[in-house]
C-alpha positions in Angstrom: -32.7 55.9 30.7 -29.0 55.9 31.1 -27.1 52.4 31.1 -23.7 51.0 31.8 -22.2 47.8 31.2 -20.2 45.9 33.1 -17.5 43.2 32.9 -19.0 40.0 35.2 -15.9 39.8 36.7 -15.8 42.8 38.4 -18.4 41.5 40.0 -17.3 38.0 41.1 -17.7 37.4 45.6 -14.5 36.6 47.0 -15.2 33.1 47.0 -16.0 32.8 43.3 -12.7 34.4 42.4 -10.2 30.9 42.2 -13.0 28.5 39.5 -13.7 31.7 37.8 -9.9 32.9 37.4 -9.6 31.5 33.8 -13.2 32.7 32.5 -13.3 34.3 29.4 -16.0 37.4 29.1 -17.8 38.9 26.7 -19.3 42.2 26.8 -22.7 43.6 24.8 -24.5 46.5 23.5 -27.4 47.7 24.6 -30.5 47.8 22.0 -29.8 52.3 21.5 -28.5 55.2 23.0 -31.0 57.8 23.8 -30.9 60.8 21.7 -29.1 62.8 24.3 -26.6 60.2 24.8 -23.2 59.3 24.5 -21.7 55.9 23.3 -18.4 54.8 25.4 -16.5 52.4 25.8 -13.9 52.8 28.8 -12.2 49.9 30.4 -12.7 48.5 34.2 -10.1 49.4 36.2 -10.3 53.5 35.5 -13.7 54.1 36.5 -14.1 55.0 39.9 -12.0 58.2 38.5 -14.5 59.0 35.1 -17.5 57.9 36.6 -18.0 61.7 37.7 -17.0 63.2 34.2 -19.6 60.1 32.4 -22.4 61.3 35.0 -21.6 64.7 34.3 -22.4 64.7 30.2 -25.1 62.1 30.8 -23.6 59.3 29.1 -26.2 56.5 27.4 -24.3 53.7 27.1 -20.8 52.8 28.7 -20.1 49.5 27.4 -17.0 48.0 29.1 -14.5 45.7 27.7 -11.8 43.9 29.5 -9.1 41.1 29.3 -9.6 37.7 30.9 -11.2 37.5 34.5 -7.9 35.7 34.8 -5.9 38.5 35.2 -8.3 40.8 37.3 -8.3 37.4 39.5 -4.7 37.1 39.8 -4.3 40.6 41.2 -6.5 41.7 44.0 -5.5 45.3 43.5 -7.0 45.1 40.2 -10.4 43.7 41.7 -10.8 46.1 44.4 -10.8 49.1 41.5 -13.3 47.7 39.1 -15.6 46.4 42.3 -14.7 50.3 43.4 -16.0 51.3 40.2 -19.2 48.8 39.9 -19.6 51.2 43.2 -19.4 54.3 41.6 -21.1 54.3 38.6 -24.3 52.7 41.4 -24.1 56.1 43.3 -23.6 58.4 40.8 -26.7 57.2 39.2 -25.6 55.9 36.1 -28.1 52.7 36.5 -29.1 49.9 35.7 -25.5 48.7 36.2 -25.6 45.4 33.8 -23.0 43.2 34.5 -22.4 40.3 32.0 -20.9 37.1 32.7 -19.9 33.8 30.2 -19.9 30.5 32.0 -17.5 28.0 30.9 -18.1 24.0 31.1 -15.3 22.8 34.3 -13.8 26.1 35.0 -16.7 28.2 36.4 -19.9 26.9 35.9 -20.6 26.9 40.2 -20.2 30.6 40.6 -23.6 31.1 38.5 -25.7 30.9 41.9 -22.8 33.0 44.1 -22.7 35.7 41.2 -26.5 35.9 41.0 -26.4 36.6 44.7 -23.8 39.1 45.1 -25.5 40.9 42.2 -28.6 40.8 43.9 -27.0 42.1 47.1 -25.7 45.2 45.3 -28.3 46.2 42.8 -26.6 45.0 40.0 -28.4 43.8 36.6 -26.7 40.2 36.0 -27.1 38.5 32.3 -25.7 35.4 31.4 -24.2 35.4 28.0 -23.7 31.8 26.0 -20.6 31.5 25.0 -20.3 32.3 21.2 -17.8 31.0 18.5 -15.8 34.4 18.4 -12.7 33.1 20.7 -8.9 34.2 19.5 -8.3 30.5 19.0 -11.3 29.5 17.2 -11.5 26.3 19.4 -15.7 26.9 20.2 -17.6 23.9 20.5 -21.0 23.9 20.4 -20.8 20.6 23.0 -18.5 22.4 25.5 -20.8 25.3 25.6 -23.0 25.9 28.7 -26.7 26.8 27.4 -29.4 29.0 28.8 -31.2 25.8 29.7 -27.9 24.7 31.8 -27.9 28.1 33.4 -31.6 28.7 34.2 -31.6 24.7 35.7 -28.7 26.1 38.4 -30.3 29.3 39.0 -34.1 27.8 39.7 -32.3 25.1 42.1 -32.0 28.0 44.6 -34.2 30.3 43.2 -37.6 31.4 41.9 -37.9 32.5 38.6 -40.6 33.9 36.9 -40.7 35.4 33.3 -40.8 39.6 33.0 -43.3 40.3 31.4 -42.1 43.2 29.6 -41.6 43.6 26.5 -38.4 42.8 25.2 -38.0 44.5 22.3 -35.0 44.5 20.2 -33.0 43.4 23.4 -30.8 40.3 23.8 -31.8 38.9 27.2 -34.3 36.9 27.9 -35.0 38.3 31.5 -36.9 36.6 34.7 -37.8 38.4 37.6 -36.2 36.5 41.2 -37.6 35.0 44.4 -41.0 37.3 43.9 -39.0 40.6 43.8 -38.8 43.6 41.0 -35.0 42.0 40.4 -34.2 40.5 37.4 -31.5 38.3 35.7 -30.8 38.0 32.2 -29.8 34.9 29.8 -28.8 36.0 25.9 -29.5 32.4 24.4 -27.0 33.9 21.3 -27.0 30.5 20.3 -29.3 27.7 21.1 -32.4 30.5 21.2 -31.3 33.2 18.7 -32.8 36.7 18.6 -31.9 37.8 14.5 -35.0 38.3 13.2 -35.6 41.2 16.2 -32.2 42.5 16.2 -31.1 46.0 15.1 -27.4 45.8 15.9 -24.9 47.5 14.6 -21.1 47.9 15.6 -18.2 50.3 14.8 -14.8 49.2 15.4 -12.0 50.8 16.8 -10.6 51.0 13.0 -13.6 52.4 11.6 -15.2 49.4 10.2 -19.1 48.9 10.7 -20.4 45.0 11.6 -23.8 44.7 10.8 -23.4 41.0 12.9 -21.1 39.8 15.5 -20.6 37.0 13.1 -20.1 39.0 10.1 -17.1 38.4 7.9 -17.5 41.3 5.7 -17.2 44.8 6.9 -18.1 48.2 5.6 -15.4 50.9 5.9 -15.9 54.4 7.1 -12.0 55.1 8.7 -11.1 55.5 4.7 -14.0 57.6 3.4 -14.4 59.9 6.4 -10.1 60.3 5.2 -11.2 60.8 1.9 -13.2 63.5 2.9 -16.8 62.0 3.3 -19.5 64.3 4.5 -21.3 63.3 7.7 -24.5 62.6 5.5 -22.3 60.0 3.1 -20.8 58.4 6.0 -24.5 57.8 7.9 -25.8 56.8 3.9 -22.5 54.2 4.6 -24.2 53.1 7.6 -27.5 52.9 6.7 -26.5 50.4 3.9 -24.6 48.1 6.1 -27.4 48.1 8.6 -30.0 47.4 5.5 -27.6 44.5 4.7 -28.2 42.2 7.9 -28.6 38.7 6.8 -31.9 37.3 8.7 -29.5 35.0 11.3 -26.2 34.0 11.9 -26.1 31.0 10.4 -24.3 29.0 13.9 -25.7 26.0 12.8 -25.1 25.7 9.5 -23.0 23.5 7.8 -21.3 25.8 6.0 -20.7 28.8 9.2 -17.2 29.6 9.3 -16.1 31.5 12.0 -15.5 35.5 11.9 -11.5 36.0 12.1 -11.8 38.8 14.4 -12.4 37.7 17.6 -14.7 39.4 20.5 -12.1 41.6 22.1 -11.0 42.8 18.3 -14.9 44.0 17.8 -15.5 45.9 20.7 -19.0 45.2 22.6 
């Protein structure tokens, strides 16, 4: 199954736009990429133009990352290409089309029932992400944070959820099926219902260095052995050994968790 993911923002109804104009967003990796596969990341506004070429080598996982919904908000020209290219990668087949979305306490926590719904319209997967302690500024509190039970009390005020019953797996989001349909939406509960002890995560950076945790704050480097000269069996040993090296949770609520000093859009989805 192919996948792509999707900025929420690009996905934000006209009317949404204005409270959601200063939301931060987060974007997420999908549990694999199928043998066959290819692992992208490509940004919003230039896809109506690749999604041909990303169709075209059968690509498993396009994981998009983007700036603040701020400044896609502030310039409608901006919007119209990413909802062009929400569009495109629909027709072209490159489905489900996951769109993710972090709501933020007094700047856009109405738009959760809007977004559903113009999601919904379109065919679009939505998930709901908590928001996580891995902001620029390092000013994440867990009491300004919007939970999954916040988010799943707006959603069943308008509509009916019921539980999937498939199996999730090593996935993040916990994922209800709406108003009796095959539809779903998704909440990843990073925080108030973790997921470590199923996770089999791991991310490489744009400067070659593998996280074995979003919330990691050590890192294995590959960008200097594959210099050196590593073979392509050393650097997948490399890997193997961070992956081997997951600590069993991220330790959020701990008194001792100190935040990671990259932040989100330094890690890449």
């Amino acid at each position: 199954m192919r996948h792509l993911v999707l900025l929420a923002a690009a996905a934000l109804p006209a009317a949404a736009l204005p409270a959601a104009a200063q939301a931060q967003q987060e974007t997420s990796v999908l549990p694999m990429v199928p043998a066959s596969g290819t692992l992208l990341d490509v940004t919003a506004e230039g896809r109506t133009t690749r999604v041909p070429d990303l169709a075209t080598i059968r690509a498993g996982v396009v994981n998009q990352g983007a700036d603040a919904a701020g400044a896609l908000a502030a310039n409608a020209t901006a919007m119209t290409r990413v909802l062009a290219g929400l569009k495109a990668a629909k027709d072209a087949g490159l489905t489900p089309v996951k769109v993710n979305t972090v709501l933020l306490k007094g700047i856009n926590e109405d738009d959760a029932v809007p977004l559903l719904e113009y999601c919904l319209e379109h065919g679009y997967e939505l998930r709901f992400i908590e928001q996580m302690p891995l902001d620029a500024h390092h000013a994440w509190t867990r009491s300004e944070m919007v939970t999954a039970e916040d988010i799943l009390a707006k959603l069943t005020a308008t509509h009916t959820l019921v539980p999937d019953v498939q199996e999730r797996g090593a996935a993040p989001a916990e994922r209800w099926l709406v108003d009796g349909t095959d539809l779903t939406v998704g909440v990843i509960a990073s925080v108030t219902r973790s997921f470590c002890g199923a996770c089999d995560r791991t991310r490489l950076t744009a400067d070659g260095q593998i996280r074995n945790c979003l919330f990691a704050r050590e890192e294995s480097d590959l960008r200097t052995a594959m210099r050196d000269g590593a073979t392509d069996q050393e650097l997948a040993d490399r890997w193997r050994i961070a992956t081997l090296t997951k600590l069993p949770g991220h330790g959020i609520d701990d008194p001792s968790f100190l935040q990671p000093s990259r932040p989100m859009s330094a890690i890449g989805g």
